[in-house]
C-alpha positions as CSV (number, residue, x, y, z in Angstrom):
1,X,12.9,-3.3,6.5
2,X,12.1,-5.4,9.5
3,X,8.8,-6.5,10.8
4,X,7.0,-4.2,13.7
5,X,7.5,-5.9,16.7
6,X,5.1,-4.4,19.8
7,X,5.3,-4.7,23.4
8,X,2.6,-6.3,25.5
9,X,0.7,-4.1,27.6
10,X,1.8,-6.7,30.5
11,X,5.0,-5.0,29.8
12,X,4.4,-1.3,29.1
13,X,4.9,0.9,32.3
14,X,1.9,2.6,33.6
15,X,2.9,5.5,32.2
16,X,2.9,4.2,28.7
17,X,-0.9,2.6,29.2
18,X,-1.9,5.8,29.9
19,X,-0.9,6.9,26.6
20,X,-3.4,4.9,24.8
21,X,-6.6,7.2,25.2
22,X,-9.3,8.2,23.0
23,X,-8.6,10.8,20.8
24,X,-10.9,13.8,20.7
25,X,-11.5,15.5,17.2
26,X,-14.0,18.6,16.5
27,X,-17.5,16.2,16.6
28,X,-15.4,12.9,16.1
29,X,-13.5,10.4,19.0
30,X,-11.0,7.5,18.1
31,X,-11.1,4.9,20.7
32,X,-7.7,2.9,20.2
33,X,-8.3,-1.3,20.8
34,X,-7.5,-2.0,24.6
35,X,-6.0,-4.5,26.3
36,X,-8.1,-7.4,25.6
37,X,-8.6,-6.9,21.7
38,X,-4.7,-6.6,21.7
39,X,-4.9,-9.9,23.1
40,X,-6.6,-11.6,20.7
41,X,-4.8,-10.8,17.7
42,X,-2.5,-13.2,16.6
43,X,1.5,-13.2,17.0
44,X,3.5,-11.5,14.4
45,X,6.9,-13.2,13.9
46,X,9.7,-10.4,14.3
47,X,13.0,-9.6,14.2
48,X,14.5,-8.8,18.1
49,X,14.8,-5.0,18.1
50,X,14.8,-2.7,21.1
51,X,11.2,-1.3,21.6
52,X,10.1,1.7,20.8
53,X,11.4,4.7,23.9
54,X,8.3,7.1,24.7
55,X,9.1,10.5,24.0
56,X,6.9,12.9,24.9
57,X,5.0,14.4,22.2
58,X,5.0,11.8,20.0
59,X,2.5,10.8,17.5
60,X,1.4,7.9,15.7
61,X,-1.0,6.7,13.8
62,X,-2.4,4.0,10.9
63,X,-3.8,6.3,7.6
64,X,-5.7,4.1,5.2
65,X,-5.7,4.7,1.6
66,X,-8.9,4.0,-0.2
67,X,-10.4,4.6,-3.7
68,X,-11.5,2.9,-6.7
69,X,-8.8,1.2,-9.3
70,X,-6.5,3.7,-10.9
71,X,-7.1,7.0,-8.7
72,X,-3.6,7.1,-8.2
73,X,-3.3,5.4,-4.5
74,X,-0.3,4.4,-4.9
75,X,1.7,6.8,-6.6
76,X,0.5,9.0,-3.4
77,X,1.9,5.9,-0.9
78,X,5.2,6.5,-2.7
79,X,5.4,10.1,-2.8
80,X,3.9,10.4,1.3
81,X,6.9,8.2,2.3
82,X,9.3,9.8,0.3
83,X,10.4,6.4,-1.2
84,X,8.8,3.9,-4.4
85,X,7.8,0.9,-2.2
86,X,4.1,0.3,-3.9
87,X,4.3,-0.5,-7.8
88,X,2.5,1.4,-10.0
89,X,1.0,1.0,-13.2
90,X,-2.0,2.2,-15.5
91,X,-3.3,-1.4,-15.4
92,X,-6.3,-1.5,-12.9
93,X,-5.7,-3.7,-9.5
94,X,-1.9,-3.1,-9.9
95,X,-1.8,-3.1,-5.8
96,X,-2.8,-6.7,-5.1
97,X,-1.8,-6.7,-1.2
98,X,-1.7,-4.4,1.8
99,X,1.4,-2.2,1.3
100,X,2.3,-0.4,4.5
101,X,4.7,2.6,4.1
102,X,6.4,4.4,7.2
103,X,7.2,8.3,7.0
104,X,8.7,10.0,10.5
105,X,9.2,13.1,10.7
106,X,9.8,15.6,13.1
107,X,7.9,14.1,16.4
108,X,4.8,12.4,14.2
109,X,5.3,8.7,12.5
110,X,2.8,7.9,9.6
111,X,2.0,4.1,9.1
112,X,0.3,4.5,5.7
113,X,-1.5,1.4,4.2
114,X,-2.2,1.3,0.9
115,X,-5.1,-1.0,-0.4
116,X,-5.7,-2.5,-3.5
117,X,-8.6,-0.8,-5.7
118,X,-12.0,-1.8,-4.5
119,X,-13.0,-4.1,-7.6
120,X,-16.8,-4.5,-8.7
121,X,-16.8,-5.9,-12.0
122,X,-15.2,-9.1,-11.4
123,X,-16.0,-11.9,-9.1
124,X,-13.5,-14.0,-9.4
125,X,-11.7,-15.6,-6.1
126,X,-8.8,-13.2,-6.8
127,X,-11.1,-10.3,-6.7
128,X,-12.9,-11.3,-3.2
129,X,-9.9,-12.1,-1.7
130,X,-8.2,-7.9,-2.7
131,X,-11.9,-6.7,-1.8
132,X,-11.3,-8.3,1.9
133,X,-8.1,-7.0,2.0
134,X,-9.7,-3.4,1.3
135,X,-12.9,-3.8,3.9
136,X,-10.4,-5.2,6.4
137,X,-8.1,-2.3,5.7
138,X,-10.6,0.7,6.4
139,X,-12.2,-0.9,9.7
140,X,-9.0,-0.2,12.3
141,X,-7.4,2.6,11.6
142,X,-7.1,6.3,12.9
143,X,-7.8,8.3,9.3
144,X,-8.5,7.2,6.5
145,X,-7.9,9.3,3.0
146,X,-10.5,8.8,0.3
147,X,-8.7,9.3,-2.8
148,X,-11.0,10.5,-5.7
149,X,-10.0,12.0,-9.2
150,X,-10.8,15.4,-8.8
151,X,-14.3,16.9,-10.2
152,X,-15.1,13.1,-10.6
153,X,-17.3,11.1,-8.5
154,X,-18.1,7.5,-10.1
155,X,-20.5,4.2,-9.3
156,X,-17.1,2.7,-8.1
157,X,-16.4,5.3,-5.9
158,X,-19.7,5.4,-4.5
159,X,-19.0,1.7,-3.6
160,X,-15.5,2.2,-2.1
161,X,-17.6,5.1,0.0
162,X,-20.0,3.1,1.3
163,X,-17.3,0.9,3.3
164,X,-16.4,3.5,5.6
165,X,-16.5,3.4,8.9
166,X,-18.9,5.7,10.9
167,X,-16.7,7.4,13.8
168,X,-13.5,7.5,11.3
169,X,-12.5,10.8,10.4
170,X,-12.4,10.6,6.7
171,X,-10.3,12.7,3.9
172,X,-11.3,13.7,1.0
173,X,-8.7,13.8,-1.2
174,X,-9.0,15.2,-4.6
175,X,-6.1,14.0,-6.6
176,X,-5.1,14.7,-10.2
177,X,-6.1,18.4,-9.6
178,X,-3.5,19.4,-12.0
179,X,-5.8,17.2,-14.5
180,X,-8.6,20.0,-14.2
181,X,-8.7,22.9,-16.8
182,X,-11.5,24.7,-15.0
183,X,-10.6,25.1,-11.4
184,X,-14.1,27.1,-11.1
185,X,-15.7,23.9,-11.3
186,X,-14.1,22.5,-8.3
187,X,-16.4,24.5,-5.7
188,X,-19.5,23.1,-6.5
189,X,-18.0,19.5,-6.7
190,X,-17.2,19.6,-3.4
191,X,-20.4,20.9,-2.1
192,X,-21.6,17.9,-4.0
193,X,-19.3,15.6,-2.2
194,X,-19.7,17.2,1.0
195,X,-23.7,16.2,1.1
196,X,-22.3,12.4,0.3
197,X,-20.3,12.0,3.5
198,X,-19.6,13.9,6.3
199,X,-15.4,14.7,5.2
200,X,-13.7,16.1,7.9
201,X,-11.9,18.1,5.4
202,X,-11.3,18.5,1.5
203,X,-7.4,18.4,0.4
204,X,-7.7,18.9,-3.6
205,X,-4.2,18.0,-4.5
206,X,-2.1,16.4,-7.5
207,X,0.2,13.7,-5.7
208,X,2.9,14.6,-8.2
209,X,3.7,18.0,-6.2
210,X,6.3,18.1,-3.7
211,X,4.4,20.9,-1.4
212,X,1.0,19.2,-2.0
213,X,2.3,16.0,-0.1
214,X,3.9,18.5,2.3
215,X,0.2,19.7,3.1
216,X,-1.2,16.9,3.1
217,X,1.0,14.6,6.0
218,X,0.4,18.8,7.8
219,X,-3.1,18.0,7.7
220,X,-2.9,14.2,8.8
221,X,-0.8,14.6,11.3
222,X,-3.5,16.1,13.9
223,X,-5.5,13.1,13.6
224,X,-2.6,11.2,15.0
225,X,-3.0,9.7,18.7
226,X,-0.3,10.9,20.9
227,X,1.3,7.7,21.5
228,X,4.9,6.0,20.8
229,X,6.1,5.1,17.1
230,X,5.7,1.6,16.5
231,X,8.6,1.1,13.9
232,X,12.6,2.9,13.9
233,X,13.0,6.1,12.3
234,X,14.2,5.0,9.2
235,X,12.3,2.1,8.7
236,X,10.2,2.6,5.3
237,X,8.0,-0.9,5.7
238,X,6.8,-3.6,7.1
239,X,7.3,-5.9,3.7
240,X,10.1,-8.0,3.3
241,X,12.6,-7.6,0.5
242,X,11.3,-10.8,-1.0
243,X,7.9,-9.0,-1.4
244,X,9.5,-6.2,-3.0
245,X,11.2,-8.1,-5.5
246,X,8.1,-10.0,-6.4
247,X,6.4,-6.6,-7.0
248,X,8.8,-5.4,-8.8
249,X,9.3,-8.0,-11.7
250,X,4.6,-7.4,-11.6
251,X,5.8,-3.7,-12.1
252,X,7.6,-4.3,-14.8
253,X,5.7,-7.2,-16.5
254,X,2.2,-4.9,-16.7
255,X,4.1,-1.6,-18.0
256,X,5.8,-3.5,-20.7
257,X,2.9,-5.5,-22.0
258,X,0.4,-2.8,-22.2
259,X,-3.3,-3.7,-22.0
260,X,-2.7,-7.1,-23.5
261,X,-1.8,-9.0,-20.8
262,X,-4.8,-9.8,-18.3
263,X,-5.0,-8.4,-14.7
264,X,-4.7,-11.9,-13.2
265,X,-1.2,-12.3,-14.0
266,X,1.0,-12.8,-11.6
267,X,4.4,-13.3,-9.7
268,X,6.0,-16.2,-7.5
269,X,9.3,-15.6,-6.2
270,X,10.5,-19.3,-5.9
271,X,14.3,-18.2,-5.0
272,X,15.5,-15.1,-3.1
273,X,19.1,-15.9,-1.4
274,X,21.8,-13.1,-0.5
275,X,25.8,-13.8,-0.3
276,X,28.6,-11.9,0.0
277,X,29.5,-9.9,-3.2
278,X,33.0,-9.4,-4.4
279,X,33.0,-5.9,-5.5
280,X,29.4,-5.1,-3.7
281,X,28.5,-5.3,0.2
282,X,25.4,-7.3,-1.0
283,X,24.8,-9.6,-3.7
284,X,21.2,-11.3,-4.1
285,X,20.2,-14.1,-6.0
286,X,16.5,-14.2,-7.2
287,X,14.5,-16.6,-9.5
288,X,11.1,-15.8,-10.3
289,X,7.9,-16.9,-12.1
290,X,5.4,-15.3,-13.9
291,X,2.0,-17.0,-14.2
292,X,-0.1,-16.5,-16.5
293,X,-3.8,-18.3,-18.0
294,X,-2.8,-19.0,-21.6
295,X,0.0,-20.0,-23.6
296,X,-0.6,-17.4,-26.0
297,X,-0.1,-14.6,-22.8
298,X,3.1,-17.2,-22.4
299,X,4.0,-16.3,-25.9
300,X,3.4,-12.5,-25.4
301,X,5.6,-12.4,-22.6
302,X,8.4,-13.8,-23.6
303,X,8.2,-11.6,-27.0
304,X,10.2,-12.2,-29.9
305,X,13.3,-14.6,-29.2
306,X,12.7,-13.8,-25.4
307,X,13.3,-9.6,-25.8
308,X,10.0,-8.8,-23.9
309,X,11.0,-11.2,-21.0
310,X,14.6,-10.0,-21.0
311,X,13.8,-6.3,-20.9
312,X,11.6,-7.1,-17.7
313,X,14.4,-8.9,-16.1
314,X,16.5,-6.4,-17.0
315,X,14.5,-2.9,-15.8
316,X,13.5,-5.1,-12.5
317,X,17.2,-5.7,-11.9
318,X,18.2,-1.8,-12.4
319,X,15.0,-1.0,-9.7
320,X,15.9,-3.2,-7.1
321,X,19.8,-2.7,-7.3
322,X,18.5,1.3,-6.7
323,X,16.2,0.1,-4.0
324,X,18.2,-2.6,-2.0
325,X,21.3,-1.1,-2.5
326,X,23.0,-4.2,-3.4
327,X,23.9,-6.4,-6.9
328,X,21.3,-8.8,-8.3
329,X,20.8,-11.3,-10.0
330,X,17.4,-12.0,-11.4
331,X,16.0,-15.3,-13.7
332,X,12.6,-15.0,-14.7
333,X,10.3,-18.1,-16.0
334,X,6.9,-18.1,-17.6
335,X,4.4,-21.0,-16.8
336,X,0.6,-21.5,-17.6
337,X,-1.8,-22.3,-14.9
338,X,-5.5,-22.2,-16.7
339,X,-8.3,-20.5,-14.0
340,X,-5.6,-19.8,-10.5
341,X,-7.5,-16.5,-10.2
342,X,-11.0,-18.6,-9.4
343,X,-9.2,-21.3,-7.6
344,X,-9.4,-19.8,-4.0
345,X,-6.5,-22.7,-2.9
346,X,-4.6,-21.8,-5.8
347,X,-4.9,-17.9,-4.8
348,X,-4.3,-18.5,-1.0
349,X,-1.0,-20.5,-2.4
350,X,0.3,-17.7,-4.5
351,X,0.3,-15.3,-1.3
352,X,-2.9,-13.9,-1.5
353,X,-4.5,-13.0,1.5
């Protein structure tokens, strides 16, 4: 899971510059940033690797994914990958950060970002800080999938709609189709939905079925600038393990406290070391926190002579021993900190963009 590492265009042949060229779609072109943007982004601290060799006919692309809290985003991240990187939950706002997932296959390599759920009820620092992420998300890519419960179209989705980009080929992507009793009533939704934004096209889905996700990466994969991949082939993200693991134990710690338990609670990884194992190739050492507002949220968390805070130390363990592929070791602490989510220092500290 190493950190994409690009090559100057100083240092790209001729023959790869020529590569990055608009893109032409039915009614739609994608101009890709040139030279000068490039420049101006910052530096991204990587891991030496061996840069990417252009073969011809490849394809790749960034594909946002963008809806209102609880459309089922990420559970489509995980399943387009092939692999659970993004937690999942039916807590709204579960996805707090960008998650980028990586799926190559055949000549074509996806960069999906997943983006937390556009938020318009709360104003809180917390909440403007996962909106920016969103807005931010949406405004350089090459597609973007709007994910929408299918026959549903809400005030919050309106919203999340009204961020896109003009000049973006957009998605619409019905999910939970296997939600709908009537599949009748599906036409006339999407004419509906077709006289709110120009869709390029209209993929009604559930993101629970294996030949759905098939379809779908089929039907994204056009909209992919021919160009060379920008990660290894079996890379699966950009975020470090240490992110993982903090996602994991915020996984665990919404499923197993239920509605309860605010939204703003969250996870600080304040030890992550790996050593030799004796009877494993990897052995990590992690020690966590979990923040919460109020010490009766404390109290609910640890549960009853600490079984609620074992049990999520104990099903974080089993995930990340699956997803690592090494032993762990996990210790998880509870601490109060009144008002961090409208403490924009305190937010910024805790990793938030």
């Amino acid at each position: 899971m190493s950190t994409e590492k690009k090559t100057p265009d100083t240092e790209r042949t001729p023959q790869e510059q020529t590569m990055r060229r608009p893109v032409q779609i039915a009614g739609v072109t994608i101009q890709p940033r040139d030279a000068s943007e490039d420049a101006s982004l910052p530096p991204v601290a990587a891991a030496p690797a061996p840069a990417p060799v252009p073969v011809a006919g490849q394809r790749c692309g960034l594909v946002a994914i963008v809806g209102k809290p609880n459309v089922g985003k990420s559970t489509l991240l995980n399943a387009l990958v092939g692999q659970k990187i993004s937690i999942t939950s039916r807590k709204a706002q579960t996805t707090r950060h960008r998650i980028t997932g990586i799926r190559t296959e055949g000549a074509a390599q996806y960069v999906f970002v997943d983006t937390p759920g556009f938020q318009t009820i709360h104003g809180t620092a917390l909440n403007k800080s996962l909106n920016k992420t969103v807005v931010g998300a949406v405004s350089d890519v090459d597609l973007v999938l709007f994910v929408v419960e299918a026959g549903s179209f809400t005030t919050a989705d309106a919203k999340v709609l009204a961020l896109l980009k003009p000049g973006i080929p957009v998605l619409l992507v019905a999910n939970k189709l296997d939600n709908v009793h009537r599949r009748g009533d599906i036409a006339p939704w999407l004419q509906s939905m077709q006289e709110r934004h120009a869709f390029t096209e209209f993929v009604p889905m559930s993101a629970k079925q294996p030949k759905d996700i098939e379809r779908l990466l089929g039907i994204c994969e056009k909209y992919l600038p021919e160009q060379p991949w920008w990660h290894a082939e079996d890379e699966l993200t950009d975020r470090s393990e240490k992110f993982l693991a903090s996602e994991m134990v915020r996984e665990k710690l919404f499923r197993l406290t239920g509605d309860e338990l605010p939204y703003t609670s969250t996870v600080v990884i304040d030890k992550f070391e790996e050593e030799a194992g004796r009877t494993a190739k990897r052995m990590l050492r992690i020690a966590a926190t979990i923040v919460v507002e109020r010490e009766g949220h404390k109290a609910m968390v640890i549960g009853d002579k600490g079984e609620k805070l074992k049990r999520i130390g104990t099903e974080t363990r089993v995930e990340l021993e699956k997803l690592l592929d090494a032993k762990v070791f996990i210790e998880l602490w509870v601490k109060v900190r009144s008002g961090w989510a409208d403490d924009e220092a305190r937010v910024r500290s805790f990793g938030y963009e």
